[in-house]
LUMNUKOL-428651 format. One line per field, with one value per residue (C-alpha): residue in three letters; chain; x, y, z. Coordinates in steps of 0.001 Angstrom, whole numbers, plus 500000, padded with zeros to 6 digits. Example, Ala and Ser with C-alpha at 12.3 -4.5 7.8 and 13.67 -1.06 7.14 Angstrom:
type = Ala / Ser .
mol = A / A .
X = 512300 / 513670 .
Y = 495500 / 498940 .
Z = 507800 / 507140 .
# end
This chain:
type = Unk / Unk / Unk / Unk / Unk / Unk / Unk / Unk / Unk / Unk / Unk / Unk / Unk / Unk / Unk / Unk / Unk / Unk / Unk / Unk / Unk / Unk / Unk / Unk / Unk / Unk / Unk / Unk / Unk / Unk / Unk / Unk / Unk / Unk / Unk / Unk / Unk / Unk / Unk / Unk / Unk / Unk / Unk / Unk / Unk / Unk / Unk / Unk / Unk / Unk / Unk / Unk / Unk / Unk / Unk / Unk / Unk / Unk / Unk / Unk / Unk / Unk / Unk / Unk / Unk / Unk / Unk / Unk / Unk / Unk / Unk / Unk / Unk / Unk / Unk / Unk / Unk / Unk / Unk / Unk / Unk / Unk / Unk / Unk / Unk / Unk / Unk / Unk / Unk / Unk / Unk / Unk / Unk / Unk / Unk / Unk / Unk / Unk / Unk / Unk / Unk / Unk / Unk / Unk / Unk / Unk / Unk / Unk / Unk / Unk / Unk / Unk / Unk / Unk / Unk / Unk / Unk / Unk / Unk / Unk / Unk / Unk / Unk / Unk / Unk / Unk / Unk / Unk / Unk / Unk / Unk / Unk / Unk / Unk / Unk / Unk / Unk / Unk / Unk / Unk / Unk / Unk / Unk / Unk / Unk / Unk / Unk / Unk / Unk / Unk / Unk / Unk / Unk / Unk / Unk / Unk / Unk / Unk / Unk / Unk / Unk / Unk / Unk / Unk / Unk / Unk / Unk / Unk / Unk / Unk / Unk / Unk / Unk / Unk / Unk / Unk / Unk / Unk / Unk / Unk / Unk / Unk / Unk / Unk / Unk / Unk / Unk / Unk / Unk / Unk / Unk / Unk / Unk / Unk / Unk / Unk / Unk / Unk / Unk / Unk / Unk / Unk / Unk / Unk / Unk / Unk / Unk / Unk / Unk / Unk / Unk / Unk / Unk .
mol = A / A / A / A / A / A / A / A / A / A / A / A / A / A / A / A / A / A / A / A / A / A / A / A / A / A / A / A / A / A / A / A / A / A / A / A / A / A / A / A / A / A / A / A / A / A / A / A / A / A / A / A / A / A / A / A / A / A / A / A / A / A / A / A / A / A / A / A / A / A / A / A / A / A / A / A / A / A / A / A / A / A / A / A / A / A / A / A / A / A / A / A / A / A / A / A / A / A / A / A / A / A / A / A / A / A / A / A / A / A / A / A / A / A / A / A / A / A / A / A / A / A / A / A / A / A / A / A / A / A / A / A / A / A / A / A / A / A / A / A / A / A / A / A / A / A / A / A / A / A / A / A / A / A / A / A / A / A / A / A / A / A / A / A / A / A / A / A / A / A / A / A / A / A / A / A / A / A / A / A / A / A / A / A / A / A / A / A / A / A / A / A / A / A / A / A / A / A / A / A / A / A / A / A / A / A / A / A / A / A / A / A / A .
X = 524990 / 521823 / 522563 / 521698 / 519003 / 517897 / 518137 / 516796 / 513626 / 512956 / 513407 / 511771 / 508324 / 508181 / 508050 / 505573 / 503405 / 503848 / 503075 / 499784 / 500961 / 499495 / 499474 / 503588 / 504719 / 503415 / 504602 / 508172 / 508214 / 507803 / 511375 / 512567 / 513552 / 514411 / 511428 / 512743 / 512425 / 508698 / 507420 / 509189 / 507542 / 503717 / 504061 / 504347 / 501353 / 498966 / 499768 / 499181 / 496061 / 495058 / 495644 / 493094 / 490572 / 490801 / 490719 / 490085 / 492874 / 495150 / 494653 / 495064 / 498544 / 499628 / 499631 / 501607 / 504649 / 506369 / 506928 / 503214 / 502960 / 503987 / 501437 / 498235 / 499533 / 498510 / 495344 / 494178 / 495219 / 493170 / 490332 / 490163 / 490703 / 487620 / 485648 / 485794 / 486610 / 485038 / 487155 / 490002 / 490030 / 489040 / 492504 / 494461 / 493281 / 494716 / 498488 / 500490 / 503416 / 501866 / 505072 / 503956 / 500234 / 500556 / 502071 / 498478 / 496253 / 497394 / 496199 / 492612 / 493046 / 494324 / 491339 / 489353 / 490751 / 490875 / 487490 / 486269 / 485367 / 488047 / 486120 / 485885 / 489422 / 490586 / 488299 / 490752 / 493806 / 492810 / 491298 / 494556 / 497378 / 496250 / 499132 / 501362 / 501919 / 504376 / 502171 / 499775 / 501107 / 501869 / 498017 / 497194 / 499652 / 498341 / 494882 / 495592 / 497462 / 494468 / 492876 / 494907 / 494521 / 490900 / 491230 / 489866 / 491883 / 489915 / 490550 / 493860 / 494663 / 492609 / 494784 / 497838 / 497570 / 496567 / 499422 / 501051 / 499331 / 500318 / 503776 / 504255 / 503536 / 506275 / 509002 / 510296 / 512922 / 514070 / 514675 / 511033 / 510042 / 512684 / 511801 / 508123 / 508482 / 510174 / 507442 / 504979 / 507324 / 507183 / 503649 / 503413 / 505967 / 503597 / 500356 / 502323 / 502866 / 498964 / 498216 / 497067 / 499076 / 498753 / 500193 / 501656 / 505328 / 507962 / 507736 / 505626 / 503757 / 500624 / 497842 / 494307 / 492590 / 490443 / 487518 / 487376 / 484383 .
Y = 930114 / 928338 / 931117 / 934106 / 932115 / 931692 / 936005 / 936336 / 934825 / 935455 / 939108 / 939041 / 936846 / 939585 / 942608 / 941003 / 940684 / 943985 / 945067 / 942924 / 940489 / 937322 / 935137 / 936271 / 936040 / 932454 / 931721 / 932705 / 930705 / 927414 / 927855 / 927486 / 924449 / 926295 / 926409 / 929492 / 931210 / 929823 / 930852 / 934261 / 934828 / 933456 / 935687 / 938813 / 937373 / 936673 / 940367 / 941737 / 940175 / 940898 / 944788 / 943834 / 942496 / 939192 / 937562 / 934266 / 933772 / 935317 / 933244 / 930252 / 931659 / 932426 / 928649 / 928206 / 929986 / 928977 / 932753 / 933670 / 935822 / 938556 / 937618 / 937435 / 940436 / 942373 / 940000 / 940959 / 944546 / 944783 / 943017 / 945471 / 948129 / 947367 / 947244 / 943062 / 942892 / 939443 / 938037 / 939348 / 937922 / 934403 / 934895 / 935716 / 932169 / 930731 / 931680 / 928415 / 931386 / 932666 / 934758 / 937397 / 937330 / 941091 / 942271 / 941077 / 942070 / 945703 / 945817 / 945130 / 947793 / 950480 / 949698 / 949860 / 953220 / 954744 / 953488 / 955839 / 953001 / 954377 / 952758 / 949068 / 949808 / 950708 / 947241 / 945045 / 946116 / 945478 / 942377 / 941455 / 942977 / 943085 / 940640 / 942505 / 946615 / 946857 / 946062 / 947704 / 950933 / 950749 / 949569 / 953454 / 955005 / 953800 / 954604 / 958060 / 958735 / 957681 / 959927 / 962815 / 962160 / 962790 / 965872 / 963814 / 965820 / 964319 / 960564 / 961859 / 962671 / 959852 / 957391 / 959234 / 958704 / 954898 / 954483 / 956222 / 953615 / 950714 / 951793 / 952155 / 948260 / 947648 / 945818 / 942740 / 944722 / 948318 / 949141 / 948584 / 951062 / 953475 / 953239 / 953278 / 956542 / 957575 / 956084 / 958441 / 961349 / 960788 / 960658 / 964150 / 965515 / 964834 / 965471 / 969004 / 969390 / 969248 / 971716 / 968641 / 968233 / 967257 / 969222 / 966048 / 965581 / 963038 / 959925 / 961442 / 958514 / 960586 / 959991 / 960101 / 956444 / 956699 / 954604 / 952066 / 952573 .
Z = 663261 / 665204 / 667586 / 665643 / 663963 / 667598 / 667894 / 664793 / 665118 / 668394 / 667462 / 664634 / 665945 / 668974 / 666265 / 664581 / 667430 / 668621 / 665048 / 665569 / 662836 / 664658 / 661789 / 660694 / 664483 / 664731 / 661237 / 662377 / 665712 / 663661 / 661965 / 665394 / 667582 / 670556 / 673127 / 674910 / 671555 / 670990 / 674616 / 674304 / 670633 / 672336 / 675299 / 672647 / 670380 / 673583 / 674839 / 671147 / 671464 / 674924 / 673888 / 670551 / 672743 / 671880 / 675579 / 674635 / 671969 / 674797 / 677366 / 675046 / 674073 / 677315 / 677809 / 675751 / 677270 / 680196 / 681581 / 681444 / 684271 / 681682 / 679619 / 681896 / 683528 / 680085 / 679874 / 683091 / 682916 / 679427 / 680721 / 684154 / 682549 / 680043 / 683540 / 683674 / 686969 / 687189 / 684518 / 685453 / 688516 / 686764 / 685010 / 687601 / 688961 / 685708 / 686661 / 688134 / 690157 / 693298 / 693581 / 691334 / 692049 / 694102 / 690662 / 688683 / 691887 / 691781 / 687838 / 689023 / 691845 / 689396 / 687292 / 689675 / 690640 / 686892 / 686465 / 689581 / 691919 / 695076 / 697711 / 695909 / 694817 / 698072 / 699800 / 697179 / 698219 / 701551 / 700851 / 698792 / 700935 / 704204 / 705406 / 703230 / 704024 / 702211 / 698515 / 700976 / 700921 / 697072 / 696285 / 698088 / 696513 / 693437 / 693952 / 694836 / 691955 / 690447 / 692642 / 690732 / 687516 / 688192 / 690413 / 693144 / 696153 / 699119 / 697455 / 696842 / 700567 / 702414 / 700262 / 700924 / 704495 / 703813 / 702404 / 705412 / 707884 / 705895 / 705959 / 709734 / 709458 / 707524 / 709772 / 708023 / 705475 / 707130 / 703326 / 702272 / 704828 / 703744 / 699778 / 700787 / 702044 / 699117 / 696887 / 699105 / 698589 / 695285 / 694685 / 696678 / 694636 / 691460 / 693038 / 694319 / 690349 / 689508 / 692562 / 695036 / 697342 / 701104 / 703961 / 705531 / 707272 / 705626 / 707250 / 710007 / 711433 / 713289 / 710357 / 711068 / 710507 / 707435 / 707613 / 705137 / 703045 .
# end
């Protein structure tokens, strides 16, 4: 029936990409009328190809889907995590959704993080989230899990009580203050596991101000 033709291919053009079969994937989308099935299929190829490097070809595939957040959000994290901060940036300005623009921003921070730069990582989420503690308070939370990975303890701690600041702010949504405490907790909890943990109080709201440099 047209509808398992429509399963098939989609299915089929997304393994392909994955697989890193541009040439198959994009063979397989033009069997198919349907332009859900053709945006799906190009969001897979441009991510295959922002994970090959090919940043370019990706961006001009992302266009070509009409759920492309999903798309530049793997350009963007490919091309931060490569150290193109500048670029990445450029192709966040490419995405038409400002809804999901915090989810793309935090790449870059992460990156920014991994890549050891804490105090320009820590300046962009502030730059980024500074009307927003709640993505706030995940951007630090981020960075000093970063912070862990690379048995940084003092970036580790200063973050974690960032993250504590930003989440006294929270007062729009009593549940976003609630989970990001638990987000916090959790981070502790696997910080505690690689011997860096913090001596700091569950939702304990005295934290010393951390200078942002």
């Amino acid at each position: 029936s047209s509808l398992q033709d429509y399963s098939v291919i989609d299915n089929l053009a997304g393994i392909l990409a994955k697989l890193g079969d541009i040439d198959g994937a994009r063979e397989e989308i033009e069997h198919t009328n349907y332009e859900y099935t053709k945006a799906a299929a190009n969001a897979e190829i441009a991510i295959s190809l922002a994970r090959a490097g090919d940043i370019s070809e990706a961006k001009k595939t992302a266009l070509l889907t009409n759920d492309n957040i999903i798309a530049y959000t793997e350009i963007v994290r490919a091309q931060a995590e490569n150290g193109d901060i500048v670029g990445a940036r450029e192709t966040i300005s490419l995405c038409n959704d400002d809804d999901p623009y915090a989810i793309i921003n935090m790449e870059i921070v992460v990156a920014l993080a991994d890549n050891g730069d804490i105090a320009e990582a820590r300046e962009t989420a502030l730059l980024w989230f500074a009307d927003d503690p709640y993505y706030l308070m995940m951007a630090y939370v981020e960075i000093g899990m970063s912070c862990t990975r690379a048995g940084n303890t003092t970036g580790y701690s200063e973050s974690i009580a960032l993250a504590r600041e930003a989440a006294v702010q929270i007062t729009d949504e009593i549940w976003q203050q609630d989970f990001a405490y638990e987000f916090i907790a959790e981070a502790q909890a696997k910080a505690d596991d690689r011997g860096q943990v913090t001596k700091q109080t569950h939702h304990s709201q005295n934290t010393t101000k951390i200078t942002q440099t």
